[in-house]
NUSE-715267 format. One line per 4 residues: number of its first residue (from 1); for each residue x, y, z of C-alpha. Coordinates in nm, 4 decimals. Layout:
BEGIN
NUM	X,Y,Z ~ ...
***
This chain:
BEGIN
1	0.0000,0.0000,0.0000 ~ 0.3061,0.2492,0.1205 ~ 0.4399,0.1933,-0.2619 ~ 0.1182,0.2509,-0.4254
5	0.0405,0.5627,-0.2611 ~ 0.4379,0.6512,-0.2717 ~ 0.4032,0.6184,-0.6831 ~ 0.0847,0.7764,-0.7002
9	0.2689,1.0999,-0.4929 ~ 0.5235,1.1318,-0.7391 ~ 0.2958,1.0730,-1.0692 ~ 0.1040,1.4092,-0.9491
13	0.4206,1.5915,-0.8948 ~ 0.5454,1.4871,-1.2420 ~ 0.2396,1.6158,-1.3815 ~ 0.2339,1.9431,-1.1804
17	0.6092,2.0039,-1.2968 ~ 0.5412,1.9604,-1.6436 ~ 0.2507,2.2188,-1.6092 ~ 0.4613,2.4356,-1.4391
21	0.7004,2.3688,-1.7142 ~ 0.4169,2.4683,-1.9711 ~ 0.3403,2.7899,-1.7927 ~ 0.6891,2.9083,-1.8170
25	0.6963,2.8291,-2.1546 ~ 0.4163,3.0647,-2.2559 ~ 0.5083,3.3429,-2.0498 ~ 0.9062,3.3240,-2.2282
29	0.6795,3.3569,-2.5782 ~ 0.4551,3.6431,-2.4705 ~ 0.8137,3.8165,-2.3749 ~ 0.9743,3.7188,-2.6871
33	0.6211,3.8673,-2.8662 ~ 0.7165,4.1789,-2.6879 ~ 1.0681,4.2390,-2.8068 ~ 1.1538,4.4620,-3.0688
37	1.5246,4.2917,-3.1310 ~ 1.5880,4.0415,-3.4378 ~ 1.6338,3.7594,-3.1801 ~ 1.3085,3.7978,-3.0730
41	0.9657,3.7427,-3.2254 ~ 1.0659,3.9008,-3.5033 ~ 1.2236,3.5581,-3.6228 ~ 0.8411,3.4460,-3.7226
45	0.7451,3.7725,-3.9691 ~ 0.7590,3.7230,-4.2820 ~ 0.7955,4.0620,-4.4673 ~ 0.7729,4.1091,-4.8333
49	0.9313,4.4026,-5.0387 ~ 0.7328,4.4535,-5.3788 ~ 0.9107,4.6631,-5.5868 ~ 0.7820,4.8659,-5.9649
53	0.9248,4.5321,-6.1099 ~ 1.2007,4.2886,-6.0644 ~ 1.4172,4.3536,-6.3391 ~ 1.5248,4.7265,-6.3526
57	1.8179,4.8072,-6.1872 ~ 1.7448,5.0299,-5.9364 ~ 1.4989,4.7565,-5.8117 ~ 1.8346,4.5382,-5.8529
61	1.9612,4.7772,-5.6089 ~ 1.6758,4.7555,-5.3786 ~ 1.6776,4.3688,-5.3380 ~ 2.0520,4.4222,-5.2680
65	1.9689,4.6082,-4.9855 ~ 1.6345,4.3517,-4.8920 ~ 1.9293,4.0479,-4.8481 ~ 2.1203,4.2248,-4.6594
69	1.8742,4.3323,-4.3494 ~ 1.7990,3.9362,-4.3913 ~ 2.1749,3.8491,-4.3492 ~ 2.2332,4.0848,-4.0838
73	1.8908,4.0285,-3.8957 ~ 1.8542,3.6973,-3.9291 ~ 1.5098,3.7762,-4.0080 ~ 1.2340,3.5900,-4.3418
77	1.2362,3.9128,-4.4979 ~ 1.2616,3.9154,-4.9070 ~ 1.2050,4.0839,-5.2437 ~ 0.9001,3.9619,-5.4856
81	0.8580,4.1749,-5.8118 ~ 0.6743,4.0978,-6.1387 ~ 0.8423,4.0638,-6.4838 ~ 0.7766,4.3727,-6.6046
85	0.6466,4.7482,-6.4902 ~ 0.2651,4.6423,-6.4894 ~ 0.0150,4.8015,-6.2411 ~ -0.2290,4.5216,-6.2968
89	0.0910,4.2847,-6.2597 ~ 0.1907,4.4607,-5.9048 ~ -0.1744,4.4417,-5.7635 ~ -0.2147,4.0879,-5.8475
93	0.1035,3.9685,-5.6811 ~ 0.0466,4.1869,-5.3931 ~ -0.3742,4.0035,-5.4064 ~ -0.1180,3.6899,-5.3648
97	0.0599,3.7444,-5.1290 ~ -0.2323,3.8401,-4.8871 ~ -0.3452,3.5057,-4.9372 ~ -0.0358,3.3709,-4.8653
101	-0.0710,3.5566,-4.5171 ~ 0.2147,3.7058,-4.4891 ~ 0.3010,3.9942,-4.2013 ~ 0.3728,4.3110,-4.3823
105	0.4215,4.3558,-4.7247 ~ 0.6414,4.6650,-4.8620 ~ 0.5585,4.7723,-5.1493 ~ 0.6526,5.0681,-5.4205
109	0.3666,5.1360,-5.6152 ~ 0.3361,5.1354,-5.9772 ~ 0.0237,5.3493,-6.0146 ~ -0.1036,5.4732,-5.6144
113	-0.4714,5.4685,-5.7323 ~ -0.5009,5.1372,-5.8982 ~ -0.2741,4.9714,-5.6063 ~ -0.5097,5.1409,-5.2841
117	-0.7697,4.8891,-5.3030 ~ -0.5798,4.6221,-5.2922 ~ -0.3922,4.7535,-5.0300 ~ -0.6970,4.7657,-4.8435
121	-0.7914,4.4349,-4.8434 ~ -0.4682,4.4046,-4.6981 ~ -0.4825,4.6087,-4.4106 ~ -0.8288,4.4432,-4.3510
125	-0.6453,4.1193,-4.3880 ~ -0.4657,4.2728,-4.0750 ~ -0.1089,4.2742,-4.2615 ~ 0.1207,4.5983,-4.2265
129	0.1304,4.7817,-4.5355 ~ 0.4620,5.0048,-4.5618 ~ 0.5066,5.2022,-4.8968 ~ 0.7653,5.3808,-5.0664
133	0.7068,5.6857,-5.3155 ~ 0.3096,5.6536,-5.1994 ~ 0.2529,5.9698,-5.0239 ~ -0.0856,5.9702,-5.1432
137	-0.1724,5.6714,-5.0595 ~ -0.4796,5.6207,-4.7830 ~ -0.4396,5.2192,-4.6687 ~ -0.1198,5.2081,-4.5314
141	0.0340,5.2079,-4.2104 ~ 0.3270,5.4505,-4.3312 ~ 0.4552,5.5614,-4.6190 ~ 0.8472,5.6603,-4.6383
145	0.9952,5.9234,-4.8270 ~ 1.4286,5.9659,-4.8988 ~ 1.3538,6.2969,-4.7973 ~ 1.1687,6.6205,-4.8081
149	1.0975,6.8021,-5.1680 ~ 1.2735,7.1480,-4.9852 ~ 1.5107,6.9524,-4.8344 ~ 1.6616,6.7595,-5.1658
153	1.6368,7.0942,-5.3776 ~ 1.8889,7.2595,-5.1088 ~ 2.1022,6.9786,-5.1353 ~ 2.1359,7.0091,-5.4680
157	2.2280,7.3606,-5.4718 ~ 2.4855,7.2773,-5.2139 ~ 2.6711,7.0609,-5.4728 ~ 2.6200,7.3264,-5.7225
161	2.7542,7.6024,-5.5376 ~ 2.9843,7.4118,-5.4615 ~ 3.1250,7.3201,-5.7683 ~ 3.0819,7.6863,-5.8839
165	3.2902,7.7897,-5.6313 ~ 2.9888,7.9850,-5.4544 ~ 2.9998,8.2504,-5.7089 ~ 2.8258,8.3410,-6.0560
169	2.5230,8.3426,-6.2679 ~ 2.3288,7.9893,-6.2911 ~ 1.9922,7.8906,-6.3770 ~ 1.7316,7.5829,-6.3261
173	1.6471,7.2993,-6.5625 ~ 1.3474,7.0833,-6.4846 ~ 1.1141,6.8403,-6.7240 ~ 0.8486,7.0610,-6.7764
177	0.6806,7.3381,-6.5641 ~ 0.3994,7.1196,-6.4917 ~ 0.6481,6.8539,-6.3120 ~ 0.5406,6.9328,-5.8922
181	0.8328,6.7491,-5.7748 ~ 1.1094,6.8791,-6.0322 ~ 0.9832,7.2249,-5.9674 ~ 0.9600,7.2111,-5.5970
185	1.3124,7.0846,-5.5620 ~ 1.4222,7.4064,-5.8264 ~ 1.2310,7.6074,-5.6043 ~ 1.3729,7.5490,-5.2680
189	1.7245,7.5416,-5.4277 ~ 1.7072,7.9262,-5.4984 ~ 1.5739,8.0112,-5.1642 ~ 1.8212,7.7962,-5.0397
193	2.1076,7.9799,-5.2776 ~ 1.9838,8.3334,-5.1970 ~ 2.0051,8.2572,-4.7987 ~ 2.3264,8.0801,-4.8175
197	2.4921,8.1970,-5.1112 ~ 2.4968,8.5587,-5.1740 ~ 2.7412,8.5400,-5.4144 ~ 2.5808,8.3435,-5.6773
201	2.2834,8.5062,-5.8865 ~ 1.9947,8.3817,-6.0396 ~ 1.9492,8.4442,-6.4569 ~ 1.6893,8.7192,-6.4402
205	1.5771,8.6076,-6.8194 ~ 1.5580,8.2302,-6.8262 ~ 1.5374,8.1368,-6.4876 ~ 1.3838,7.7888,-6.5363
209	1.4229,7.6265,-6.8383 ~ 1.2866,7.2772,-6.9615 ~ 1.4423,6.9137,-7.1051 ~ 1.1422,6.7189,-7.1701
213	1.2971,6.4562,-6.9476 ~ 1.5151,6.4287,-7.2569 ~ 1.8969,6.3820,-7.2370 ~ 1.9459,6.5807,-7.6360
217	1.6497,6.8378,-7.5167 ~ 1.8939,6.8843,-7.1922 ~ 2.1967,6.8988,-7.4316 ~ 2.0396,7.1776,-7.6980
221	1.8573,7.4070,-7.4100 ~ 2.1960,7.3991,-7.2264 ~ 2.4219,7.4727,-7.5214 ~ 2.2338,7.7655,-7.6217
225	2.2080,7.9208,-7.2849 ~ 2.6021,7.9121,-7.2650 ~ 2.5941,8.1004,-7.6404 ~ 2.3185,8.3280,-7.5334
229	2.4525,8.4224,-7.1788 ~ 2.8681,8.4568,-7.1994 ~ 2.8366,8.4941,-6.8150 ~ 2.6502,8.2079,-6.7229
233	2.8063,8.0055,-6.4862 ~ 2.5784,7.6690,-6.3214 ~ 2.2679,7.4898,-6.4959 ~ 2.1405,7.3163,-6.1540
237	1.9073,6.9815,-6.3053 ~ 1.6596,6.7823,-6.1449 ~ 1.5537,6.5050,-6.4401 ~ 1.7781,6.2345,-6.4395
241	1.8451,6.3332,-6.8058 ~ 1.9555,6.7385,-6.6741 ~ 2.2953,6.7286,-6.5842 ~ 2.4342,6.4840,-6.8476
245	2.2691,6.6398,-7.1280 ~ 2.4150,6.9932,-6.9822 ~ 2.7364,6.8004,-6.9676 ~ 2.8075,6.7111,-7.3440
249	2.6901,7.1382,-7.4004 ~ 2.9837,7.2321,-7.1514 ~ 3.2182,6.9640,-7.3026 ~ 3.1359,7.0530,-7.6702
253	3.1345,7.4376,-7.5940 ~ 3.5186,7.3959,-7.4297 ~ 3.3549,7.5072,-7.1151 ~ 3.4861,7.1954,-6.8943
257	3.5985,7.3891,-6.5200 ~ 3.4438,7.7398,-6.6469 ~ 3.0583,7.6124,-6.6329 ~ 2.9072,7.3375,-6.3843
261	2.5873,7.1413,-6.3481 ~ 2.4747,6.8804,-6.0420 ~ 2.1218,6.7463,-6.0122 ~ 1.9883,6.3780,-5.9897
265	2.1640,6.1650,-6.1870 ~ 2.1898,5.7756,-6.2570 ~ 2.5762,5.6654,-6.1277 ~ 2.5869,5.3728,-6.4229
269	2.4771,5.6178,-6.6808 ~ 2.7293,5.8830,-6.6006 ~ 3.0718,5.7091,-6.4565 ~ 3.2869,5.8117,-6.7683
273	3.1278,6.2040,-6.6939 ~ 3.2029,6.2010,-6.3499 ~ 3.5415,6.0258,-6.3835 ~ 3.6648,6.2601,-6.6940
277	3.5849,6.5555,-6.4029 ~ 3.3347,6.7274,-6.6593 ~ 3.0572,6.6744,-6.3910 ~ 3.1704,6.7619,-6.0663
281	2.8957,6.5300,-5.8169 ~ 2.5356,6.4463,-5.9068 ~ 2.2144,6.3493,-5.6475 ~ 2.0125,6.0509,-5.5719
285	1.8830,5.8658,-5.3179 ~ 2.0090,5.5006,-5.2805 ~ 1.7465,5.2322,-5.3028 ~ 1.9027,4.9909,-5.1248
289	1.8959,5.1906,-4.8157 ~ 1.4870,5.2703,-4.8806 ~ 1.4298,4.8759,-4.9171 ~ 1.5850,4.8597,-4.5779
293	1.4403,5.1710,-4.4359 ~ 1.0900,4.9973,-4.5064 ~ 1.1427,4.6883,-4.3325 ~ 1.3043,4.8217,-3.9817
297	0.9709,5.0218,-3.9629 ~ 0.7404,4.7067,-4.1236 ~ 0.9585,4.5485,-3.8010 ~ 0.8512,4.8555,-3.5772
301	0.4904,4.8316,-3.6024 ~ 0.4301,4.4599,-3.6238 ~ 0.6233,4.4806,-3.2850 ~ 0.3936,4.7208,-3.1529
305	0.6622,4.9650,-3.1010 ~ 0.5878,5.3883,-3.0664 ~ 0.6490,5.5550,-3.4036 ~ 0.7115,5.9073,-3.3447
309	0.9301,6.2222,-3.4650 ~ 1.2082,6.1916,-3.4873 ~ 1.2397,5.8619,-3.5546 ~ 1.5916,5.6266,-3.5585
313	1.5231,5.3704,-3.8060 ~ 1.8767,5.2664,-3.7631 ~ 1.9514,5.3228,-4.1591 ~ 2.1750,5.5978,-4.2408
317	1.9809,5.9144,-4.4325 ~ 1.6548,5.7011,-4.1894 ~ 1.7439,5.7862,-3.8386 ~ 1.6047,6.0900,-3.7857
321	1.3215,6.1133,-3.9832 ~ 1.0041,6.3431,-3.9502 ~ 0.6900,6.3653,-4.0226 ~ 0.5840,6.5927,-4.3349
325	0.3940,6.8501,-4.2449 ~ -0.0257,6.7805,-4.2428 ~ 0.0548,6.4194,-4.2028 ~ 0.0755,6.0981,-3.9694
329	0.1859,5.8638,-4.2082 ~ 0.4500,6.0107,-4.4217 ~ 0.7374,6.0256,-4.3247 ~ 1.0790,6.1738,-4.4587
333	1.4371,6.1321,-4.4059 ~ 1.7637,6.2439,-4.5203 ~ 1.8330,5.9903,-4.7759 ~ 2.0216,6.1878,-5.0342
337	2.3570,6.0719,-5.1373 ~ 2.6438,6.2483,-5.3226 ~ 2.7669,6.0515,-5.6626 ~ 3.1361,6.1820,-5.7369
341	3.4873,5.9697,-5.9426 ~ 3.5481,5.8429,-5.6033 ~ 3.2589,5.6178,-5.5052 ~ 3.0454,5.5863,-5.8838
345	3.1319,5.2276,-5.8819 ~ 3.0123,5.1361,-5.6191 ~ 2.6378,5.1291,-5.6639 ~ 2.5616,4.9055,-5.9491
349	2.2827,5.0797,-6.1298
***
């Protein structure tokens, strides 16, 4: 009888361990749940970037950036694109991917008002949506920006100015008139030049010109502004096509270290410019840095974690970024990056 009731003592304290055991178990997850590091739940998200397509470089770029958080977080975070630059494409995979049930998908929209419903049905689906270049965008949880319009347009005068040697007559080049962000970055660069740079003037008679988002439209404008205007000095672009079309006019013209340009410009497309010291330093933003910007705060929000100004998403040109004015789900950064002969090569697109 003494070993019966003996066993039966230590069956029930076997069993009461183990459910001890249990309990401690779940309350180590609902911790884990709570932490906003890589080693914690954060191990169990899967978050999808979904770029224009899969196949252009700068989306190359991107999914550069994508692997890397994954190396260095240890986290199932990835890059899914279509074949091609297709809105119906984009919304489709994006439709799949919902079904799939994945965390948060990231996504860089293709055409914002063919894209929001489907982002919807995400959201409702209870996945985080993060966007890039989607400021208009309604169902998301936050779109992110490289940077402010005012903000980029100053830094592009900076490198102009620079390169002018803070002095002389320049002008602006944009796509067309009717471009908002061209002309908004053209804008703030004067105010920016006339606070900062006293030295440098403004050409009363053309003082915004327009390329058509055309590298020979750039090239033609440019060459006969320099013939027009002896004294001109800077051609500040903001197309991607500005400042290397303005560059074959100053090269052709015998102008190379008497006139300057800077403005955004694609480091692939103008390595032998930059290198042969005709252009000075061009503008961008670096994608890799935006895939990466939009998964720390995908990470941020499925942890539950405060997202307010200024906020430190722990990716250089991303760590102090702010709110744009009006707004509670845009937010912009300091993204911009300088493209000189020194560091050209190093991008890949």
């Amino acid at each position: 009888m003494k070993k019966i009731i003996s066993f039966l003592l230590v069956t029930i304290m076997m069993f009461s361990l183990a459910a001890c055991g249990g309990n401690d178990s779940q309350g180590e997850g609902n911790t884990s749940a709570d932490s906003n590091s890589a080693e914690g739940s954060g191990k169990d998200y899967e978050v999808v970037v979904v770029p224009k397509d899969a196949s252009n470089p700068w989306f190359v770029r991107m999914e550069s950036g994508v692997k890397e958080y994954a190396d260095e977080t240890g986290l199932n975070v990835y890059q899914k694109g279509t074949d091609e630059i297709d809105a119906t494409k984009q919304a489709q995979l994006v439709q799949d991917l919902i079904a799939q049930g994945v965390d948060a998908i990231c996504v860089v929209p293709v055409d914002p008002e063919s894209i929001e419903p489907v982002l919807k049905q995400a959201k409702e689906a209870g996945i985080v949506v993060i966007t890039h270049e989607g400021a208009a965008l309604e169902n998301v949880d936050y779109d992110i920006e490289a940077f402010s319009n005012s903000g980029y347009g100053a830094f592009i005068m900076d490198n102009l100015a620079e390169a002018m040697g803070e002095e002389g007559v320049y002008t602006t080049m944009v796509a067309s008139v009717t471009n908002a962000s061209h002309n908004e970055w053209a804008d703030a660069a004067v105010e920016h030049q006339k606070a900062n740079y006293p030295n440098m003037t403004l050409l009363k008679e053309e003082p915004r010109v327009e390329s058509n988002d055309n590298g020979d439209t750039a090239y033609n404008v440019a060459k006969e502004l320099f013939k027009k205007y002896p004294d001109l000095k800077g051609i500040m672009g903001t197309s991607s096509f500005d400042s290397p079309g303005i560059a074959r006019a100053i090269e052709e013209l015998g102008l190379v270290d008497k006139a300057f340009t800077s403005g955004t410009g694609m480091p692939a497309d103008n390595a032998e410019l930059l290198k042969s010291g005709v252009v000075k330093s061009l503008t961008l933003w670096d994608p890799a840095q935006a895939g990466k910007a939009m998964i720390s705060l995908a990470v941020k929000v499925l942890d539950s974690e405060e997202v307010a100004a200024p906020l430190d998403l722990g990716i250089e040109g991303y760590d102090k970024m702010q709110f744009r004015e009006g707004s509670d789900t845009v937010l912009e950064g300091e993204g911009w990056i300088i493209i000189d002969a020194k560091n050209v090569e190093s991008f890949g697109f």
